[in-house]
C-alpha positions in Angstrom: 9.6 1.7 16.9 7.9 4.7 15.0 8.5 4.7 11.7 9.6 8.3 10.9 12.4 8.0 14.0 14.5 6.0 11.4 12.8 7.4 7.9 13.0 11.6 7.7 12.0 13.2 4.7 14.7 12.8 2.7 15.1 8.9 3.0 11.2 8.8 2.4 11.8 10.9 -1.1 14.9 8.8 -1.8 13.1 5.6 -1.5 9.9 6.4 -3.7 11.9 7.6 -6.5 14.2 4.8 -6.5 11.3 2.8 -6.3 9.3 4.1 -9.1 12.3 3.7 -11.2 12.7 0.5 -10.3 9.4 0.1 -11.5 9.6 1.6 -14.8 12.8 0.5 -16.0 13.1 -2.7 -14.2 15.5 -3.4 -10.5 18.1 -5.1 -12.5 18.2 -2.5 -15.4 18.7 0.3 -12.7 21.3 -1.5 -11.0 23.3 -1.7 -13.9 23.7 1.9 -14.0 23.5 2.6 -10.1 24.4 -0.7 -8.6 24.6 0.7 -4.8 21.5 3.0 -4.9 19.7 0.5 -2.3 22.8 -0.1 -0.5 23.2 3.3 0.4 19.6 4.1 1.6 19.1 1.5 3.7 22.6 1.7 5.2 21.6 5.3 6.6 17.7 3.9 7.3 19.8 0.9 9.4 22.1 3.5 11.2 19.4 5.8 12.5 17.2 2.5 13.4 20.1 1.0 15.3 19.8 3.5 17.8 16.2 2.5 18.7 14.8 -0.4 20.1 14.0 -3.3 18.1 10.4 -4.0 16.7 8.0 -5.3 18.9 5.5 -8.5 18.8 1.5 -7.8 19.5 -1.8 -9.8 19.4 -4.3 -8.4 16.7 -7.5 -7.8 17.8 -10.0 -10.4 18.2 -13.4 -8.9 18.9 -16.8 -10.7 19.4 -20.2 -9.4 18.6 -18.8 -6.5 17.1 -21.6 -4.1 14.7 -20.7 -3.0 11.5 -20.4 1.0 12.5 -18.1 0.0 15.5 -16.5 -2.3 13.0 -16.3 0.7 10.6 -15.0 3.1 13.7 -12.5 1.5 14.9 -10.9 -0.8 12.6 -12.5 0.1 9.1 -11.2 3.4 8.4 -8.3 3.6 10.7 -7.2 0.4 8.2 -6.3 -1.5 11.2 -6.1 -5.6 11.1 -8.7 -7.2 13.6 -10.4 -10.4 13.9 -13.7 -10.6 14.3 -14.2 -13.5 16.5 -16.4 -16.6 15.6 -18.4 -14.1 13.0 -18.3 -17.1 10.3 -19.5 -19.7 12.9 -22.6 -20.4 11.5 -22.1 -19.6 7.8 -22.6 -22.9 5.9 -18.8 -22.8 4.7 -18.0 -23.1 8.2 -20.1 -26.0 8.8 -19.9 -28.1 6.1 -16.6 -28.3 4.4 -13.9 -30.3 5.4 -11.1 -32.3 3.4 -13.9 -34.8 2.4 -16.8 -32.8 1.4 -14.1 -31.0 -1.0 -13.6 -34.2 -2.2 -17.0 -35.8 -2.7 -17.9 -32.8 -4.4 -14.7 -31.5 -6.6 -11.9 -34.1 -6.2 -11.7 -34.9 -10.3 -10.9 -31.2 -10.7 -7.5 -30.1 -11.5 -5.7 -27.1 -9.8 -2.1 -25.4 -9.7 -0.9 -25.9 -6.4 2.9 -24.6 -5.3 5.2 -26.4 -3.2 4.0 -24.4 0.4 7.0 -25.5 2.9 10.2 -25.0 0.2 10.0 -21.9 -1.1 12.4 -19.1 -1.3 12.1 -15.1 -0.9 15.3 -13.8 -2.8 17.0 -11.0 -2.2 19.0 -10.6 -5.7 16.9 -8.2 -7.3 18.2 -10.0 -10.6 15.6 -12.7 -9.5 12.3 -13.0 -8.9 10.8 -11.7 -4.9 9.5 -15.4 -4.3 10.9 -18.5 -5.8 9.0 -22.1 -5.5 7.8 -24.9 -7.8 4.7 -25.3 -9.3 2.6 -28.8 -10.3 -1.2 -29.7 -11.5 -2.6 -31.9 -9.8 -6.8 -33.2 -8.8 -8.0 -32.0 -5.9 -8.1 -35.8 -4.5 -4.3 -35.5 -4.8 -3.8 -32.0 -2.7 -6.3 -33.4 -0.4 -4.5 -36.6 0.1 -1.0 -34.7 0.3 -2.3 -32.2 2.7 -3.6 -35.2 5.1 -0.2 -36.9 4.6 1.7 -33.5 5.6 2.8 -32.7 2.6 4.4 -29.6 0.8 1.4 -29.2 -1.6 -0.1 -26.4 -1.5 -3.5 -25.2 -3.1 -3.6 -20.9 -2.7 -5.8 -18.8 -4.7 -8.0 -21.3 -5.6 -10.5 -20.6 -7.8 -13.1 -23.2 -7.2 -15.9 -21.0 -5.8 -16.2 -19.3 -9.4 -16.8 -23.4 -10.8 -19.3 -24.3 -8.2 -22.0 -22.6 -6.8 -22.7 -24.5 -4.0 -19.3 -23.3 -2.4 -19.7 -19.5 -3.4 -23.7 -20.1 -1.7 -21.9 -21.4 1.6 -20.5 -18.1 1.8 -22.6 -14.9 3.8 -21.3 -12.5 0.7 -24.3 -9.9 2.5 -21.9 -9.8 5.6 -19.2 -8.0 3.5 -21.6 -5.8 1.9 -22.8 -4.5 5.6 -19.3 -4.5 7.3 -17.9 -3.7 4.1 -19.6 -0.5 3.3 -19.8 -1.5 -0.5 -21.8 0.7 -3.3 -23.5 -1.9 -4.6 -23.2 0.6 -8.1 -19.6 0.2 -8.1 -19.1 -3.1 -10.2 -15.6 -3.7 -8.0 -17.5 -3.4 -4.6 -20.9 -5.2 -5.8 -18.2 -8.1 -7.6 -16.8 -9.4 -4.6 -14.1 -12.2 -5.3 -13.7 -15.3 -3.8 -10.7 -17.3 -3.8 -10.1 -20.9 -1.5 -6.7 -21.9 0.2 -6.2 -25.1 1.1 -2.9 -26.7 2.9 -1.8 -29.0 5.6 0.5 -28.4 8.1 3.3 -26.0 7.5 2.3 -25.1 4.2 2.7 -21.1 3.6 2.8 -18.1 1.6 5.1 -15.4 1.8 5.0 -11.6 2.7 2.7 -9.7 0.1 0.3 -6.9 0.0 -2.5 -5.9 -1.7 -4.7 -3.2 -3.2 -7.8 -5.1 -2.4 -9.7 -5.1 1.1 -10.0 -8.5 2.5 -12.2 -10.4 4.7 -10.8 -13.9 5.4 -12.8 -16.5 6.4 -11.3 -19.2 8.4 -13.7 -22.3 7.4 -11.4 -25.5 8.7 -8.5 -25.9 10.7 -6.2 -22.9 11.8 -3.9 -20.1 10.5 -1.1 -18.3 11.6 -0.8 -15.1 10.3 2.0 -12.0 10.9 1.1 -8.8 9.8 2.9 -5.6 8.9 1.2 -2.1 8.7 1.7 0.0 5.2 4.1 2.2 6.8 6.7 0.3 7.2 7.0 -0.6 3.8 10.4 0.6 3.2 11.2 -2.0 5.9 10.1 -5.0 3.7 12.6 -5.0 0.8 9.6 -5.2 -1.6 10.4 -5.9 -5.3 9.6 -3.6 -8.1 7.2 -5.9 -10.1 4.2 -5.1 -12.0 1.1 -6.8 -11.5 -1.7 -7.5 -8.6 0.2 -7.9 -5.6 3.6 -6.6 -3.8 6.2 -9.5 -2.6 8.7 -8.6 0.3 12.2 -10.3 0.2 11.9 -11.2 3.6 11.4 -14.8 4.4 9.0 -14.1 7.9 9.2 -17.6 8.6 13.2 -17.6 9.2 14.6 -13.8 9.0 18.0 -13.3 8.0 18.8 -10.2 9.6 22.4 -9.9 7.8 20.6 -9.7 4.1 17.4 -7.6 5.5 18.7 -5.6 8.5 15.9 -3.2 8.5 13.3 -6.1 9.1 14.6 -6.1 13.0 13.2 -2.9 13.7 9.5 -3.5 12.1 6.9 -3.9 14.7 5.1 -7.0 14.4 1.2 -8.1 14.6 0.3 -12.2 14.9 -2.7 -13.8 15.2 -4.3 -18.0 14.7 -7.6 -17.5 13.2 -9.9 -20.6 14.9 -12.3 -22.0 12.5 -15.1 -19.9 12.3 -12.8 -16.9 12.6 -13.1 -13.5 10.2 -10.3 -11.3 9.6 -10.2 -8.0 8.3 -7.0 -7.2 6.5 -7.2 -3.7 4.8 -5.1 -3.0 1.6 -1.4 -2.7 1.9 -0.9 -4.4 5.2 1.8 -7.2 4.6 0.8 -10.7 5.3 2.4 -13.5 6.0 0.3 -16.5 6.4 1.1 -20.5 7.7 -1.4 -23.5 8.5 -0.7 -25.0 11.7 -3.2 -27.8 10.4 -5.2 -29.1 7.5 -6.6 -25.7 6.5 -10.0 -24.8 4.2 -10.1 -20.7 4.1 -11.6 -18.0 1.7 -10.5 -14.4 0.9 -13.1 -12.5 -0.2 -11.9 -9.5 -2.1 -13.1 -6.0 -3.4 -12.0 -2.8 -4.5 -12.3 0.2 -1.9 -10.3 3.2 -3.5 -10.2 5.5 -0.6 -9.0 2.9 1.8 -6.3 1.8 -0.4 -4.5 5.7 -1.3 -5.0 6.3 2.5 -2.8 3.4 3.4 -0.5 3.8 1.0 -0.8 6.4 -2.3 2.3 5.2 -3.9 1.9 1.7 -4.1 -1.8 2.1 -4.7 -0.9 4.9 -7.9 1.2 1.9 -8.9 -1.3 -0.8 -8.8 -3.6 1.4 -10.9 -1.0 1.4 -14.1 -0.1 -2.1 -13.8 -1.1 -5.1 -15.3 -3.0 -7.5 -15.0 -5.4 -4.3 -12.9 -7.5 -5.5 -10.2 -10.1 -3.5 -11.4 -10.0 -5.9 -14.9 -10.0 -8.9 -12.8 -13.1 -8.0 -11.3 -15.0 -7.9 -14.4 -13.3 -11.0 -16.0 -10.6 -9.5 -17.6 -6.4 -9.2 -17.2 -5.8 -12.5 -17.1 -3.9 -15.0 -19.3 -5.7 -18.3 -19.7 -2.2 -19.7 -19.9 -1.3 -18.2 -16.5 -2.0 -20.0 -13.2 -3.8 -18.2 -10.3 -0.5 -18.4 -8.4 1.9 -17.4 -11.3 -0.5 -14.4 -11.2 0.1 -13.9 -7.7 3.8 -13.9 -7.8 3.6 -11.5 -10.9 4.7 -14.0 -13.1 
């Protein structure tokens, strides 16, 4: 389905200002005052999308061999999701790590890691996008859980920035080339690095991003579902301040009654192999689920262009909000109190 068969003008309007109020003045505050704004909207975005054909499932991408200005052609710019087949193969993350290498060399270290098969994406907007629980645990612990098939699951890890070795196992010059970073710019030369690890089932909800992303699939395999920027309006996404964007939609189990619109969003999936790369550009919504004990990285950096081309309102946002990606990238933004993950969730 195209996204302007079911979204005109108007409805586009309506939605950013509501939005952007939302934003300022807080969903619940807003709904006091107008409690069937969102109601409303989507009821007339749901009656012109019920006379077109539901969305569709595709395959992303997966190209092998691929050079960095064909890379930048065709997928780069356009901010189009591919993966770039077995191009981590030989990188030393892919090689080495596994479940016990993590453990010989970090497994005293302790990490917040959130319960990955129970969570909850609420649509109240009196309540937070993403509800789930939180422990501390060692990294022997998650490791063991993980290997047991447990819920435990270790996301925005930030292990790399503790141990060299891990961040060394990493081809950092391959986003650099493919990347088209100016190595001036302190958010493009900083590149981020953040580890996931999970067993089976484990999962993170739908969310989006100001920051371009190259994921590297080091162990194990990945499901993800991706959404393009446009359809945004689609994704029930709450109003919160911070890094990244949560959807109310649960993509693991959709209920169509609460989030109608979600039906008619066209749909891209994809299991990244070890030794897979994927390039997800800013604003896409993921949705992301290990199909087996998983090791991954994201590796993160600002690119300002790509980010107000896929989406200038969310991107305007991002840039007044706090904590700023920006000020994580040099260190700052961040409460020491504050978890990785309650971070993520805009806690």
């Amino acid at each position: 389905m195209k996204v302007n068969e079911c979204l005109g003008p108007i409805e586009r309007l309506n939605f950013k200002a509501m939005f952007i109020a939302d934003w300022l003045f807080g969903e619940a505050n807003i709904g006091k005052v107008l409690p069937r704004r969102w109601d409303q909207l989507r009821g007339r975005m749901a009656a012109k999308a019920s006379r077109r054909a539901e969305g569709k499932v595709y395959s992303v991408d997966r190209r092998k061999n691929l050079s960095p200005q064909l890379f930048r052609q065709e997928y780069f710019l356009p901010g189009t999701p591919v993966v770039l087949e077995g191009a981590a193969a030989e990188w030393p993350a892919t090689k080495k790590w596994s479940p016990d290498y993590l453990n010989q060399l970090c497994g005293q270290d302790e990490v917040a890691v959130l319960d990955g098969q129970n969570w909850t994406a609420n649509r109240d907007s009196g309540k937070e996008a993403v509800s789930t629980t939180e422990h501390v645990v060692q990294v022997q612990e998650l490791l063991k859980n993980t290997k047991g098939g447990g819920a435990w699951y270790g996301a925005f890890l930030e292990l790399l920035d503790k141990y060299p070795d891990l961040r060394d196992d990493l081809d950092l010059s391959f986003v650099h080339r493919f990347g088209y970073t100016n190595r001036w710019l302190p958010w493009q030369r900083n590149i981020l690095a953040k580890m996931y690890v999970g067993g089976p089932g484990t999962a993170t909800s739908f969310h989006c991003a100001a920051v371009s992303n190259f994921f590297v699939q080091a162990y194990g395999r990945k499901k993800w579902v991706l959404i393009a920027p446009q359809y945004t309006p689609f994704m029930y996404p709450a109003a919160n301040r911070g890094v990244n964007w949560q959807s109310r939609v649960d993509f693991r189990s959709p209920d169509y009654s609460s989030c109608p619109l979600y039906r008619f969003v066209d749909r891209y999936e994809t299991v990244l192999e070890a030794g897979d790369l994927l390039w997800n550009p800013p604003f896409v919504w993921h949705g992301v689920v290990n199909l087996t004990e998983s090791i991954a990285v994201s590796l993160w950096w600002m690119n300002f262009t790509g980010a107000f081309r896929n989406n200038f309102l969310l991107s305007a946002l991002t840039a007044c909000g706090r904590p700023n990606p920006i000020a994580l990238q040099f260190g700052f933004g961040r409460s020491k109190s504050k978890s990785h993950f309650s971070v993520h969730l805009n806690r």
